[in-house]
N, C-alpha and C positions, 0 to 999 in steps of 0.2 A: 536383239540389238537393233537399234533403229540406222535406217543405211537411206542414203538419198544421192544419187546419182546425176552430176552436171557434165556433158563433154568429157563421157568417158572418165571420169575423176569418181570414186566414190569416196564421198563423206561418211561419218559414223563418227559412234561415240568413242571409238578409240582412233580413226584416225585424227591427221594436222588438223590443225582450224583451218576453215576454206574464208579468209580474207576477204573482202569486196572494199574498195576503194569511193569513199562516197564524191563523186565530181561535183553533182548537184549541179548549178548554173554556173560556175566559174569560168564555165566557155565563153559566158554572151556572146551566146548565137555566132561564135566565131567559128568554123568548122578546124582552123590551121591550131586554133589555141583549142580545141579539143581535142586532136591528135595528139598536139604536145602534151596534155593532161594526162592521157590515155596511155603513152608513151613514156612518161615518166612513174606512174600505178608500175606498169611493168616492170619498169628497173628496179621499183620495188620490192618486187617481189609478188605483189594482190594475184589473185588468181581471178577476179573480176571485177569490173567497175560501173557505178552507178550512177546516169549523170537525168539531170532534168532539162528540158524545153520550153520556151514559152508556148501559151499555146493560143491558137488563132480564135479569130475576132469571132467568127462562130460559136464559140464554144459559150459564150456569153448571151445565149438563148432566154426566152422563158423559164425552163427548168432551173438553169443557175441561179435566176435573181430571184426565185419561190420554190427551193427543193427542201425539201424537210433536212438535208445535213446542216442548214445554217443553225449554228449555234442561237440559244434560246430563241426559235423560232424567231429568228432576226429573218425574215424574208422584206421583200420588197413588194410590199402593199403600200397604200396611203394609209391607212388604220395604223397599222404596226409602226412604219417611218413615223407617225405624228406621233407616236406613241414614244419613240423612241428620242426622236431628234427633238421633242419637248417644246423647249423656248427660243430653239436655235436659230429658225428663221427670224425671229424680232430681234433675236441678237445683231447678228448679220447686218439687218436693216438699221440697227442703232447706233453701231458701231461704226459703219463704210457709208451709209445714207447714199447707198449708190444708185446711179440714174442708168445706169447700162452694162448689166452680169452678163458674164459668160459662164457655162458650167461645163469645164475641158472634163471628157467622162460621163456623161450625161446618164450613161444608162437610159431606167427608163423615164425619167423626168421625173423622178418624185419631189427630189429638192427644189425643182423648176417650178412643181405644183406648189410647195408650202411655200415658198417664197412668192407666187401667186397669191396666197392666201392672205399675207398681210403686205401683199400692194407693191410688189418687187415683180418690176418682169426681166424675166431673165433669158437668153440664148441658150441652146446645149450641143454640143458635137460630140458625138463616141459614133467608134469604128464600127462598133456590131450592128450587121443588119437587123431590121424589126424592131427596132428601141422604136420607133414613130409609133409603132402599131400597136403597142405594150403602153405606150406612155399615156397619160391624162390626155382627155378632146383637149383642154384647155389651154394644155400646153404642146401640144402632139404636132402644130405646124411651126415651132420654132427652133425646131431638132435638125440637124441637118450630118449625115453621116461622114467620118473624118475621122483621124486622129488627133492627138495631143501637138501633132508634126504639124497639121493643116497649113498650105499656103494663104488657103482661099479667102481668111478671114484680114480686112485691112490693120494696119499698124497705129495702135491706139483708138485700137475701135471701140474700144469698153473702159469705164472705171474700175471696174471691180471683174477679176478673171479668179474665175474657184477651179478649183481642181483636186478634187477628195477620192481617196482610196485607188489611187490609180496608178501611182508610182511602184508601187509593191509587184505590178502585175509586165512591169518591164524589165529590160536589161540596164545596167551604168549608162553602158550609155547614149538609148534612146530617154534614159530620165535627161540626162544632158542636154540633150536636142527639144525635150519637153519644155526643160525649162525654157531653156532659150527663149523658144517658139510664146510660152505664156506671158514672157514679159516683155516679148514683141506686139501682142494684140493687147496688151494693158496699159490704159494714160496714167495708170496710180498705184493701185494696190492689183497685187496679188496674193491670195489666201489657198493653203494647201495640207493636206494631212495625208498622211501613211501611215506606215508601220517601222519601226526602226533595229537595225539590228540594238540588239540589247546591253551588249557585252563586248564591243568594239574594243580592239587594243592598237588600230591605225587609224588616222581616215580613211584606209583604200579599204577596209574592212566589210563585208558586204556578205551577211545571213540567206541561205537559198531556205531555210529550212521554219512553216511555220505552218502546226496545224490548223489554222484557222480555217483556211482555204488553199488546197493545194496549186492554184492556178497562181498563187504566188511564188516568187519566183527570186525577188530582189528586195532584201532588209538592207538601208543601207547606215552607215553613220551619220546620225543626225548632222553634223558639222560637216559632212561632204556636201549633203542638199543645200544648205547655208550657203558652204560656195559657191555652189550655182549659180543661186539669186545674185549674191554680192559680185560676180563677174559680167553681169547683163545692166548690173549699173543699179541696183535696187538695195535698200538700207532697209535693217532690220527694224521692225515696230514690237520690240517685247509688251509695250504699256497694250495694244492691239493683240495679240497674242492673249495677255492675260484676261482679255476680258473675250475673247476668241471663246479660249478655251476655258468654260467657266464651269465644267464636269472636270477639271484638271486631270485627265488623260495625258497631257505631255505631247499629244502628234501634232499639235496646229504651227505651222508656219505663217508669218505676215508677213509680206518685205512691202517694201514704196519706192515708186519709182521716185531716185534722186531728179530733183526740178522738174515731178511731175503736175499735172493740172491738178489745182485745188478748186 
């Protein structure tokens, strides 16, 4: 008979089911709203609970952006990214004809590089140390370390503020503050993509759970992000969207700043 042993408890094929309660990120990072999670599993009855973290700006190394787990070798090279991202920088550039990107996430500047490629110079700010060192010469002195939060950058410093695949990798509500913050440094548009929970039955709805990448952390309902934008004073561009997103994927966001510079 198979037997496995937790805290003195033996499990087996003929004992109870041993319960785990899954928390996942439901805490954001709140320690008092973990307890109460924690707290409540118990009243339940679970015999244990499973909760996730986000995890630090470290952990967004070399290895992360080039480990053989990315699915179909989706790594972070210029080969692979042009490979992948296609036509998307001339898209970008055709659609926003912008005179001053920012790239909130920067990673290691690849989109910085392709957007170099057809005549787009663009800024980049991500938390993680070593993105400079990692990133293209060419674009490797316009990175400067920060988050999505950054004070440092001025108000309506940029046309065009991107920030791709980096929502997913927060809590509610540092995307809050993200947003904020990006359509404080934007005199126009800001353009964004995630991952979205899928099967949403509130706005307040919000997926911890997504193999892609486990550093994910936060799927949220698409219409919660929306409000975001629409509370910082930015109006939706679907027609901008649609031609955003012209692999019809469904993640592209575009908002504009109401009475911003044209």
């Amino acid at each position: 008979m198979r037997q496995l042993i937790i805290a003195n408890r033996v499990i087996s094929d003929d004992s109870d089911a041993y319960v785990i309660a899954e928390i996942g990120h439901n805490h954001q990072g709140s320690l008092k709203t973990a307890k109460e999670l924690f707290q409540a599993a118990a009243e339940c009855g679970v015999a244990a609970a499973k909760l996730q973290k986000r995890v630090e700006a470290t952990h967004y190394n070399q290895e992360y952006w080039t480990a053989e787990w990315r699915q179909a070798g989706n790594v972070y090279t210029i080969e692979k990214r042009r490979e992948i991202e296609g036509r998307h920088p001339l898209v970008v550039k055709e659609v926003f004809n912008p005179t001053r990107v920012l790239d909130v996430g920067c990673g290691p500047g690849i989109l910085m590089y392709l957007l170099h490629e057809v005549g787009v110079v663009a800024d980049g700010v991500d938390p993680a140390p070593g993105m400079r060192e990692m990133a293209p010469p060419e674009v490797r002195d316009r990175i400067v370390v920060g988050g999505a939060d950054t004070p440092y950058i001025s108000s309506n410093a940029y046309d065009l503020v991107i920030c791709r695949e980096v929502f997913e990798h927060m809590t509610v509500l540092e995307v809050r503050e993200a947003v904020r913050n990006i359509c404080r440094m934007s005199s126009r548009f800001a353009y964004a993509t995630t991952r979205f929970h899928q099967n949403p039955h509130t706005l307040l709805d919000v997926s911890t759970q997504d193999e892609l990448d486990p550093s994910h952390i936060t799927m949220m309902n698409k219409d919660l992000l929306r409000l975001f934008f629409v509370l910082e004073g930015f109006r939706q561009r679907k027609d901008l969207e649609d031609k955003i997103d012209w692999m019809g994927k469904g993640r592209v966001l575009v908002y504009e700043k109401v009475g911003g510079k044209r």
